[in-house]
PLY file of the C-alpha trace (Angstrom):
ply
format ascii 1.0
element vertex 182
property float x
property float y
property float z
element edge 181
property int vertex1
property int vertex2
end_header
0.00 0.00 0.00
1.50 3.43 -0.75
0.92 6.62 0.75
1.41 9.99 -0.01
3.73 11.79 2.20
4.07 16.04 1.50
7.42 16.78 2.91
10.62 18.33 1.63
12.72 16.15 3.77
13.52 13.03 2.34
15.10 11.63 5.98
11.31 11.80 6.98
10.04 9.94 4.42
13.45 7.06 5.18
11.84 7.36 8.62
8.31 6.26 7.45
9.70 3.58 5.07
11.24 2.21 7.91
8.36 2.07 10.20
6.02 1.13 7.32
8.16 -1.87 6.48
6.36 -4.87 8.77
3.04 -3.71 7.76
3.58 -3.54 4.34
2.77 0.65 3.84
5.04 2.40 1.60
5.46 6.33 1.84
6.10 8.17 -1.11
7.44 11.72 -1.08
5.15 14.60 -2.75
6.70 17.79 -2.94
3.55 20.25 -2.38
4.19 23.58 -0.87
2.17 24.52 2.28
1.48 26.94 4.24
2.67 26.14 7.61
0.62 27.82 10.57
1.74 29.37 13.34
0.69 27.12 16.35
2.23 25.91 19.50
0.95 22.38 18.94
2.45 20.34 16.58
-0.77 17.92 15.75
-2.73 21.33 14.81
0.12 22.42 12.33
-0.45 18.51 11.05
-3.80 18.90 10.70
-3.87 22.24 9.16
-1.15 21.29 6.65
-3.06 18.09 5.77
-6.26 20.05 4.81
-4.67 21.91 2.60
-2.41 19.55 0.54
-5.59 17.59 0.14
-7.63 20.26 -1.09
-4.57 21.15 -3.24
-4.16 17.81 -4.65
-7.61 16.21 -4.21
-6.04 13.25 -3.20
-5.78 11.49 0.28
-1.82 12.50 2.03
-0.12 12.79 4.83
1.91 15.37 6.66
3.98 15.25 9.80
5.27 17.96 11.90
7.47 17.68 14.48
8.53 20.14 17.85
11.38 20.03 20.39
10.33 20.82 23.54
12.36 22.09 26.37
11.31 21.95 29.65
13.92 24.86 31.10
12.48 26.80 28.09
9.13 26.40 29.13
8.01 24.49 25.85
10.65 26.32 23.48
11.07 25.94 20.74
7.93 23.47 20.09
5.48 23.45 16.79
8.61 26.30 15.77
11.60 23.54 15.78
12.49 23.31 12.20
12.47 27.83 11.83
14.53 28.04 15.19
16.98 25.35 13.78
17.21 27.57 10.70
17.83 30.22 12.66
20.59 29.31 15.41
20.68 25.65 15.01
21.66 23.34 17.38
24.70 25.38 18.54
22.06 28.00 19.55
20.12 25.77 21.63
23.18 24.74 23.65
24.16 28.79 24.00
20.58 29.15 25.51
21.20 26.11 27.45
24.60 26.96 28.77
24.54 26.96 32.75
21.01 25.39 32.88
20.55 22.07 35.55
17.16 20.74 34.10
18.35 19.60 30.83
14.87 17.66 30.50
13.31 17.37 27.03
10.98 15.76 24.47
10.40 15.46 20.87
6.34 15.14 19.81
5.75 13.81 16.37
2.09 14.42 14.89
0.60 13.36 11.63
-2.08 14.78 10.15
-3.58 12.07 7.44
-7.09 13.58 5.06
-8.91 11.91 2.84
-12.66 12.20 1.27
-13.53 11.36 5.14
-11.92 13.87 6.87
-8.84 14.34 9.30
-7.11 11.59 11.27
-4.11 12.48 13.51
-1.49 10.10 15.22
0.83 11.35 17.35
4.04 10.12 19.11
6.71 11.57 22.05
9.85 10.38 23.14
11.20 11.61 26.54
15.12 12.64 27.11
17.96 15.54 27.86
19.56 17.86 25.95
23.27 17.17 25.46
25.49 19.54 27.26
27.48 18.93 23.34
26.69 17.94 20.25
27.24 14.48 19.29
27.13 12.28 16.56
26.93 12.71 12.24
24.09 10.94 11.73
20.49 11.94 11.26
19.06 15.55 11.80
18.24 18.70 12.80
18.30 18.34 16.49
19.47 14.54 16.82
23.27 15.87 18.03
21.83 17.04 21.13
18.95 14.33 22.28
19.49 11.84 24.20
16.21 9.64 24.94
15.74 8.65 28.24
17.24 5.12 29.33
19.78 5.90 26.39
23.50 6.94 26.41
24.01 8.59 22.96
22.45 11.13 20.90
19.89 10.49 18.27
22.55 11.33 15.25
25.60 8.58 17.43
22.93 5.84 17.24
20.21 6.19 13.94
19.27 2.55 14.54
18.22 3.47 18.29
16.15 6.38 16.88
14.69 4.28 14.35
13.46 2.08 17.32
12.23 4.84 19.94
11.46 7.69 18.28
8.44 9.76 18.45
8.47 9.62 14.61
8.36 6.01 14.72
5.70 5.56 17.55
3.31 7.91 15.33
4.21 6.23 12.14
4.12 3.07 13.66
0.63 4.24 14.62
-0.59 5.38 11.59
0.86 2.19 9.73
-1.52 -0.23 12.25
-4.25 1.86 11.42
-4.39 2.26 7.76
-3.17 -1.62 7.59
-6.43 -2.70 9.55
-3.58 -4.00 12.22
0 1
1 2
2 3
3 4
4 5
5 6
6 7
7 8
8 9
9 10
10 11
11 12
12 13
13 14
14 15
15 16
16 17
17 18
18 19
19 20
20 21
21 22
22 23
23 24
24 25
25 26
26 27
27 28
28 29
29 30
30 31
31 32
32 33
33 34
34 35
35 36
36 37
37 38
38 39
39 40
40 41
41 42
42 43
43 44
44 45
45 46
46 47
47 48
48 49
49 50
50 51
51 52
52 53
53 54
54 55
55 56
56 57
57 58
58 59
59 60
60 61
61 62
62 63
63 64
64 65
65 66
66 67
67 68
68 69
69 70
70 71
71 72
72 73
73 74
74 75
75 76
76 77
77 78
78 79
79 80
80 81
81 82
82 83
83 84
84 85
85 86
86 87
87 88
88 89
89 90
90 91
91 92
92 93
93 94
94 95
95 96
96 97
97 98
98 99
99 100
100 101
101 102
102 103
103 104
104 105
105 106
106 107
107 108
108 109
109 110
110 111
111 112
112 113
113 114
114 115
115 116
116 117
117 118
118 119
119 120
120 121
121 122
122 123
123 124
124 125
125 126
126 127
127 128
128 129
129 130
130 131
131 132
132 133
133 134
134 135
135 136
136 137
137 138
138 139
139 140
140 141
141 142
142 143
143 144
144 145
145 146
146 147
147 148
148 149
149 150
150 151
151 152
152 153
153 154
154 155
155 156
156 157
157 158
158 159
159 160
160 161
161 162
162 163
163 164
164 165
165 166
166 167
167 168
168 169
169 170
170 171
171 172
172 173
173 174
174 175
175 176
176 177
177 178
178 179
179 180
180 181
């Protein structure tokens, strides 16, 4: 079974394929510009970004959005991850981290999936720490300075652990049972 996936990052869509795998859903990448909305929750930037690739395309898609959340930074940078890594990066995050104890953090995944029926959203979170460094060459965007709970190494020193615990891959994972009938 494929699936349309509307993203410009084709590590996503490795991400999906990956998750996708044992319940035999394939995610293709669509490159459809959208609109993204400025919202503190990721799941309602899914949603709203869903909507309007379907309504663009007419045909049923996916989109995922995904926020870093930092609990000394009460929530920062959140649903606005990917423009603050644009921005200043990881190296910025560890500047506004410098001298902070409570290193606590989590990643939330949402996707937003519309078809003729409507809007369906899955969602996923993975607990952890920001690094006091960055770590690691593999992966991206913030995976040099995660480190999910129970784990020693950053998301880009250990892809294969992401692959496993990610909130990408709990909400694809999710998504996958669903539209499989699982």
């Amino acid at each position: 079974m494929k699936i349309r996936f509307a993203t410009s990052n084709p590590h996503k869509v490795a991400e999906a394929n990956e998750a996708g795998r044992e319940f035999g859903v394939e995610f293709e990448q669509i490159r459809v510009d959208y609109p993204e909305i400025r919202a503190e929750d990721v799941e309602d930037v899914a949603k709203d970004g869903a909507q309007y690739v379907f309504g663009k395309t007419k045909s049923a898609v996916i989109v995922e959005d995904t926020g870093l959340y930092i609990e000394a930074l009460n929530g920062f940078p959140g649903a606005f991850s990917a423009f603050v890594h644009r921005k200043i990066g990881s190296d910025g995050i560890l500047k506004l981290m410098d001298g902070v104890e409570n290193r606590a953090a989590k990643f939330r995944s949402a996707i937003g999936w519309r078809d003729e029926n409507g809007v369906k959203i899955f969602s996923g979170e993975v607990e952890g720490e920001i690094n006091s460094e960055k770590r690691g060459k593999e992966g991206f965007g913030y995976d040099p300075i995660f480190v999910p709970k129970g784990q020693k190494k950053t998301f880009a020193e250990d892809f294969r652990m992401k692959n496993k615990v990610s909130h990408r891959r709990q909400a694809f994972e999710k998504f996958c049972k669903w539209v499989a009938g699982a």
